[in-house]
ROMIGU-721937 format. One line per 10 residues: number of its first residue (from 1); their letters; for each residue x, y, z of N, C-alpha, C, O. Coordinates in pm, 1 decimal. Example, Ala and Ser with C-alpha at 12.3 -4.5 7.8 and 13.67 -1.06 7.14 Angstrom:
<pts>
1 = as = 1319.0 -569.0 780.0 1230.0 -450.0 780.0 1320.0 -330.0 780.0 1423.6 -331.9 846.5 | 1285.0 -225.0 708.0 1367.0 -106.0 714.0 1290.0 3.0 787.0 1340.9 113.8 803.9
</pts>
This chain:
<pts>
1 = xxxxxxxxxx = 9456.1 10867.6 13002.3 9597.8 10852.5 12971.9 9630.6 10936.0 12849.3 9548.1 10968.6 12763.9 | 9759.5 10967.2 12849.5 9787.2 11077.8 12760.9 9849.3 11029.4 12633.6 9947.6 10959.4 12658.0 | 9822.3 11044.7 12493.9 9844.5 11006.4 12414.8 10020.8 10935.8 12404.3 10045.2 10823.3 12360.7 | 10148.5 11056.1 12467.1 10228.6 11064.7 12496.6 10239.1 10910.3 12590.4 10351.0 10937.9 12633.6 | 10219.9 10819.3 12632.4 10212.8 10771.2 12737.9 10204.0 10613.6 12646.7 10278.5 10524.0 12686.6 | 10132.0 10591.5 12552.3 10051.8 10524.0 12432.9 10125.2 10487.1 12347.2 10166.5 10372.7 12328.0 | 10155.5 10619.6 12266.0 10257.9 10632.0 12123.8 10319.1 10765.6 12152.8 10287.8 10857.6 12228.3 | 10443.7 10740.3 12044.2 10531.3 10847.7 12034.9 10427.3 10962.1 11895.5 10431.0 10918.8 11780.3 | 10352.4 11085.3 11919.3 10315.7 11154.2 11847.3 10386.4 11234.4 11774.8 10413.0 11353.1 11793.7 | 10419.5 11155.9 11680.3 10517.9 11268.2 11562.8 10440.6 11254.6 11446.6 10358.5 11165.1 11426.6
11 = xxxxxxxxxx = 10481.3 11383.6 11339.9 10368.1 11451.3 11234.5 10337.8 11323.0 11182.2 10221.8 11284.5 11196.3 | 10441.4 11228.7 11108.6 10336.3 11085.5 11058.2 10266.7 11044.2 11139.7 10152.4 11088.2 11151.6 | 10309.0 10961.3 11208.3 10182.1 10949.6 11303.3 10038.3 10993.7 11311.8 9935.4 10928.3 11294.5 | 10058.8 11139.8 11347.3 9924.6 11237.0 11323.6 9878.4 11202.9 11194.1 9762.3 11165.9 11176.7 | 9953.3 11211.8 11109.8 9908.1 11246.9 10950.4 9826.3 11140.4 10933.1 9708.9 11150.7 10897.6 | 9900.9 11003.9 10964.1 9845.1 10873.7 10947.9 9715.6 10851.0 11010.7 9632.2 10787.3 10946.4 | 9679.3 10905.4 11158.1 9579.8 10871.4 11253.9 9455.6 11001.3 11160.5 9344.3 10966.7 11120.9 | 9491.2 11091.4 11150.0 9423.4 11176.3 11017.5 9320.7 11113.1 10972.7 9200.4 11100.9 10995.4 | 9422.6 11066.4 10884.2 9409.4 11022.8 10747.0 9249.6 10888.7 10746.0 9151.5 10872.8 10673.4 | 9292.3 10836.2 10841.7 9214.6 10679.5 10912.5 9069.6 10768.0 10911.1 8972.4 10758.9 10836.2
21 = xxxxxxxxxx = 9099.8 10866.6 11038.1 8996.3 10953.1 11050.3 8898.7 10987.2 10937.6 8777.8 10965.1 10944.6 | 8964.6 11046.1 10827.1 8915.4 11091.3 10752.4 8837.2 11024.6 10612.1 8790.0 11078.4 10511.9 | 8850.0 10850.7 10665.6 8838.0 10769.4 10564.5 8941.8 10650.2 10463.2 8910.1 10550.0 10399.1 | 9040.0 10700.7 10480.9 9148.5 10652.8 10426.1 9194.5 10549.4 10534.2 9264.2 10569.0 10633.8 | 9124.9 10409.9 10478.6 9140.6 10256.5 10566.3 9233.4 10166.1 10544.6 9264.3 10074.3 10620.6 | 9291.9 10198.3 10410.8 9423.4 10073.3 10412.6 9559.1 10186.5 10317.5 9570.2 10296.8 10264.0 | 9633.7 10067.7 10347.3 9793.9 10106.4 10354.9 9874.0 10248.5 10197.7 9946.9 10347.6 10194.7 | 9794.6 10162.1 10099.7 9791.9 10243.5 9983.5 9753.3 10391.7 10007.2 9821.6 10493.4 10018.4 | 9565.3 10358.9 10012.2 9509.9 10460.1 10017.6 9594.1 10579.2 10148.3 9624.0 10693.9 10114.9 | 9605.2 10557.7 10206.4 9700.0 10650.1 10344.6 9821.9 10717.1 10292.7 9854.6 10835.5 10301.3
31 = xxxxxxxxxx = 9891.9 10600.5 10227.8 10009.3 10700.0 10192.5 9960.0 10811.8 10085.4 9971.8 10932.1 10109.1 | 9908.0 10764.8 9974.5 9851.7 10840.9 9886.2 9776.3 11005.2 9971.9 9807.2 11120.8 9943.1 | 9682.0 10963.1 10070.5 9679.6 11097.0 10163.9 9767.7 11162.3 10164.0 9787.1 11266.6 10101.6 | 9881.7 11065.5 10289.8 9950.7 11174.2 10345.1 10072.1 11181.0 10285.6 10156.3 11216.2 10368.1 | 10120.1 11161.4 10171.5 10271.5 11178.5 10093.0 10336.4 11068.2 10157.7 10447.3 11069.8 10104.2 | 10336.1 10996.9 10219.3 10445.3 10908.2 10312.9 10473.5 10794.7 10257.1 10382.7 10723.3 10214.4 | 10589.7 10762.8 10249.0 10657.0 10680.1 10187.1 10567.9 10508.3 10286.5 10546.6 10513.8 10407.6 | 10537.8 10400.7 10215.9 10533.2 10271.6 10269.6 10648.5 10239.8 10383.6 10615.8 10161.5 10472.8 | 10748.4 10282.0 10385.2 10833.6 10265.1 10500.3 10820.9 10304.6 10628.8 10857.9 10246.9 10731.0 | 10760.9 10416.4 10613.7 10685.6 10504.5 10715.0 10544.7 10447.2 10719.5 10508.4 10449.0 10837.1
41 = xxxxxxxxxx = 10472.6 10408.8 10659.2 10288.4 10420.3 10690.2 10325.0 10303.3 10741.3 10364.2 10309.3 10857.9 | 10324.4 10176.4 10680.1 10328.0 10021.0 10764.1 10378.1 10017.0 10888.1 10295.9 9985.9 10974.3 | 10482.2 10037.8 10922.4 10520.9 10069.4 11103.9 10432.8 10127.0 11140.0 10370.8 10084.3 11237.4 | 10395.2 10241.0 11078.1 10323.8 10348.3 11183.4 10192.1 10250.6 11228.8 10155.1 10246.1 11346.1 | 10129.7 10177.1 11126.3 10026.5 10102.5 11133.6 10014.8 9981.8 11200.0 9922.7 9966.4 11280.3 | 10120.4 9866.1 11171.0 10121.8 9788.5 11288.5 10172.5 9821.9 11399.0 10158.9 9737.9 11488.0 | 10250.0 9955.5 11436.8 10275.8 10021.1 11567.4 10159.8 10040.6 11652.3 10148.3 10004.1 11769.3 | 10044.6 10124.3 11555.2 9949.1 10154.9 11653.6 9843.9 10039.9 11672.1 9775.3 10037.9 11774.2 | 9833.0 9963.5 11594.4 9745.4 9810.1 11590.3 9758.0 9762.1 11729.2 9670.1 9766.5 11815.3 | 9957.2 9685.2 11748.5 9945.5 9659.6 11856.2 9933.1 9731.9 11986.4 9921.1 9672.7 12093.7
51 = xxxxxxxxxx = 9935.9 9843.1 11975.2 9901.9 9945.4 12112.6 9758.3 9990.2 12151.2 9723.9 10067.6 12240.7 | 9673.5 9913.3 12049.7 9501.6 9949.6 12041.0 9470.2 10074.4 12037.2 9380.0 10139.8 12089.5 | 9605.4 10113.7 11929.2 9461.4 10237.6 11898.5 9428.0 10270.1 11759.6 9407.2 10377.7 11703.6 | 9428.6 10137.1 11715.0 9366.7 10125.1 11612.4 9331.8 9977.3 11616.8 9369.7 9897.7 11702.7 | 9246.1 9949.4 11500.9 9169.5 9779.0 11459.6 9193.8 9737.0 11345.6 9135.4 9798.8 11256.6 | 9259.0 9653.8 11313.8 9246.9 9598.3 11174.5 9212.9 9492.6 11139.4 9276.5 9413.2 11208.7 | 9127.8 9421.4 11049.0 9088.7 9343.3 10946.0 9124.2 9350.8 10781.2 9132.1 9438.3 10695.0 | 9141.8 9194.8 10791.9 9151.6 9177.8 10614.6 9021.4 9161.9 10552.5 8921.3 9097.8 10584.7 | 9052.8 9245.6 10444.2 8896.8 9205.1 10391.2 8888.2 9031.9 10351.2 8958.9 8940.4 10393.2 | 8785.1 9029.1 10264.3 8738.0 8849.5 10244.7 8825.8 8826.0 10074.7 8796.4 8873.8 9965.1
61 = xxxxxxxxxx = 8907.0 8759.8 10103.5 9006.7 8678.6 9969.7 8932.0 8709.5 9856.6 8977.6 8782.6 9768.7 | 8811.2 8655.7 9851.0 8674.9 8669.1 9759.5 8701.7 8790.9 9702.1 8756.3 8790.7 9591.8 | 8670.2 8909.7 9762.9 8664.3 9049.3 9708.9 8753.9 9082.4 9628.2 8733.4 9142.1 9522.5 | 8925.7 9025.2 9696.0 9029.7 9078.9 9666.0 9028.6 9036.4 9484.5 9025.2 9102.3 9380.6 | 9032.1 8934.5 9508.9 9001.3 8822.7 9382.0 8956.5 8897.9 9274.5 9032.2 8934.0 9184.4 | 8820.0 8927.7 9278.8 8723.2 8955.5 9204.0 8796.1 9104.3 9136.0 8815.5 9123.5 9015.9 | 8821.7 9178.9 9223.6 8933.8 9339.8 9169.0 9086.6 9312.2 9112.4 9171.8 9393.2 9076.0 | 9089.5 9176.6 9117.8 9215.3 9122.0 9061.5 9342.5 9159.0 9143.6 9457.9 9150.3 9101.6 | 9310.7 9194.0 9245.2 9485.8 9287.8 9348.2 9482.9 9168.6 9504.8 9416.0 9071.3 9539.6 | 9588.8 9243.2 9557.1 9603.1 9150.5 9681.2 9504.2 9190.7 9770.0 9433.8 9289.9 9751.4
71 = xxxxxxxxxx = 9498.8 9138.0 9838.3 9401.1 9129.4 9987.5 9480.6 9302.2 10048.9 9597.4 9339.4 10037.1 | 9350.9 9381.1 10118.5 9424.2 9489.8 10171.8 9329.6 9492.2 10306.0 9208.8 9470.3 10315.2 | 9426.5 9526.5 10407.5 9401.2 9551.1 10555.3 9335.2 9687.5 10580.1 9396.2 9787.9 10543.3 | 9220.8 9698.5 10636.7 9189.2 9782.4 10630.3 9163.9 9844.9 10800.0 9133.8 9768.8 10891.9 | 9177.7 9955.9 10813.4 9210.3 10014.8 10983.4 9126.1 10078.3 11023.5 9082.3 10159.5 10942.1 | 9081.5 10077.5 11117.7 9009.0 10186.2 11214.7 9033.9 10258.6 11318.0 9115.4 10204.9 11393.2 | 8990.5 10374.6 11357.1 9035.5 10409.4 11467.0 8959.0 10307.3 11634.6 8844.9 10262.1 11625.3 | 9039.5 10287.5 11766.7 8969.3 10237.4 11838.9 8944.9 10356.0 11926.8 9002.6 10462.9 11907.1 | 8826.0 10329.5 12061.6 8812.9 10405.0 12158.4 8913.7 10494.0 12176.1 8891.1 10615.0 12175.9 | 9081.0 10424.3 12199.5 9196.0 10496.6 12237.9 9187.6 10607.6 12127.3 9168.9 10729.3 12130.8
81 = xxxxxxxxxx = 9209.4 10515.2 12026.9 9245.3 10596.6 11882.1 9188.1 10752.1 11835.9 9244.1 10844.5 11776.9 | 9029.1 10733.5 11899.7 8952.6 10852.5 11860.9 8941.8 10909.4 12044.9 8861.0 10994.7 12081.5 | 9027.5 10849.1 12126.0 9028.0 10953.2 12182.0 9177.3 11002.1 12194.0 9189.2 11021.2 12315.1 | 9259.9 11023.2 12153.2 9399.3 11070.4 12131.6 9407.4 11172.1 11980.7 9505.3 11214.4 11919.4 | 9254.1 11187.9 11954.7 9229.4 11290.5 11797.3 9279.3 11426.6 11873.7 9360.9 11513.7 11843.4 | 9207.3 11409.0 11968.5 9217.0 11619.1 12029.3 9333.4 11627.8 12064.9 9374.4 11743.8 12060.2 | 9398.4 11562.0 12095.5 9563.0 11531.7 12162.9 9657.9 11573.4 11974.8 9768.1 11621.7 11948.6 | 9537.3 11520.5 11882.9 9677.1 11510.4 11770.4 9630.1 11651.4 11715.0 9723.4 11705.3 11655.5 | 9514.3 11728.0 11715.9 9434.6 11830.6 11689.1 9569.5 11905.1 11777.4 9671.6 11941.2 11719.0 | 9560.6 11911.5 11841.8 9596.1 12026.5 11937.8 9728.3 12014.9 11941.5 9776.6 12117.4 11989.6
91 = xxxxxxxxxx = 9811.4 11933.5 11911.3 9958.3 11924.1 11905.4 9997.2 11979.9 11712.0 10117.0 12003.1 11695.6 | 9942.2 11991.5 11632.4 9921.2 11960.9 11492.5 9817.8 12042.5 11402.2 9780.7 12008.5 11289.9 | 9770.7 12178.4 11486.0 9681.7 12216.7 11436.3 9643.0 12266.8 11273.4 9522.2 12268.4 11249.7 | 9703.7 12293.7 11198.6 9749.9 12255.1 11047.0 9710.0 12135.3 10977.9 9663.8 12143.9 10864.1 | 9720.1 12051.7 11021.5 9709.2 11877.3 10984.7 9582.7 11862.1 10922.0 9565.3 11841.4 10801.9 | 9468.1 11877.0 11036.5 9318.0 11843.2 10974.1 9275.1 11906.1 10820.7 9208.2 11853.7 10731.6 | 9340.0 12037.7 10826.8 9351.6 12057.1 10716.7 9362.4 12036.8 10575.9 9305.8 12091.7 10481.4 | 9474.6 11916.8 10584.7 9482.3 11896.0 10493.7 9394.5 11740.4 10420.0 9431.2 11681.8 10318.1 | 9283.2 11705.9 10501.4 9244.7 11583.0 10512.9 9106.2 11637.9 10517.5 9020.0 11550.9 10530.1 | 9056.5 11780.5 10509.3 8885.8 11804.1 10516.7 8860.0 11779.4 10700.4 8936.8 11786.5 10796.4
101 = xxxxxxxxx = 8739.6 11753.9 10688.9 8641.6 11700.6 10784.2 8774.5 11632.4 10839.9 8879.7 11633.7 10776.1 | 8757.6 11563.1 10984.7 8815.9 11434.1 11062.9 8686.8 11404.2 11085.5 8696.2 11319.1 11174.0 | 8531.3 11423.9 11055.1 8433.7 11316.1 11095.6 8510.6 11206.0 11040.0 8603.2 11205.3 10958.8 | 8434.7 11088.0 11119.3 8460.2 10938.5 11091.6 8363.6 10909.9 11011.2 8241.6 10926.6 11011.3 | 8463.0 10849.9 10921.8 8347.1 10804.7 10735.3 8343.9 10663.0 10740.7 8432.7 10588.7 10782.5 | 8239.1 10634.4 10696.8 8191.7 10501.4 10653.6 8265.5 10410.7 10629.0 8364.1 10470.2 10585.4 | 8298.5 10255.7 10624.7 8399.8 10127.1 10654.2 8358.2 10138.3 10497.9 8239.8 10164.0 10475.7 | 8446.5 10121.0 10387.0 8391.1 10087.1 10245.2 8391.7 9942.3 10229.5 8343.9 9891.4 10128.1 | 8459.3 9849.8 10353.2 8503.8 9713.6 10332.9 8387.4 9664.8 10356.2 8369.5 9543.1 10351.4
</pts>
């Protein structure tokens, strides 16, 4: 199925699915990537959550605690998710660019 079919692929979007790619797992850290205002990253994020193509978890209260900040959600790409990359590659070719590598980096949670 074609990414098109899934989600609407526009540059946030990409930037955002990027960004995930590239390591950047919760809401802060993403915008900070990709310039995008919180108005833009949070939709984009529970948009693609509920469409599975992405995963999210909260980290453990405990942690949050201990760094003194709120609890942060942290995202992954799913099956769909990393397979709709070449779809955002190839619609966006510029993009990866600005994010290094798109290998998939390590969960820091």
């Amino acid at each position: 199925m074609g990414v098109g079919r899934r989600f609407n692929l526009t540059y946030p979007t990409a930037a955002v699915l990027l960004a995930i790619r590239s390591g950047h797992r919760y809401g802060f850290d993403i915008m900070d990537a990709t310039g995008l205002p919180d108005g833009t990253v949070y939709p984009i994020l529970r948009r693609l959550e509920r469409r599975g193509v992405l995963a999210g978890r909260w980290e453990s209260e405990e942690r949050a605690r201990a760094e003194q900040r709120p609890q942060r959600r942290y995202y992954a790409l799913t099956p769909v998710g990393e397979a709709s990359m070449e779809e955002v590659v190839e619609r966006f070719p510029a993009l990866p660019r600005l994010f290094g590598s798109i290998d998939s980096a390590t969960d820091p949670a």
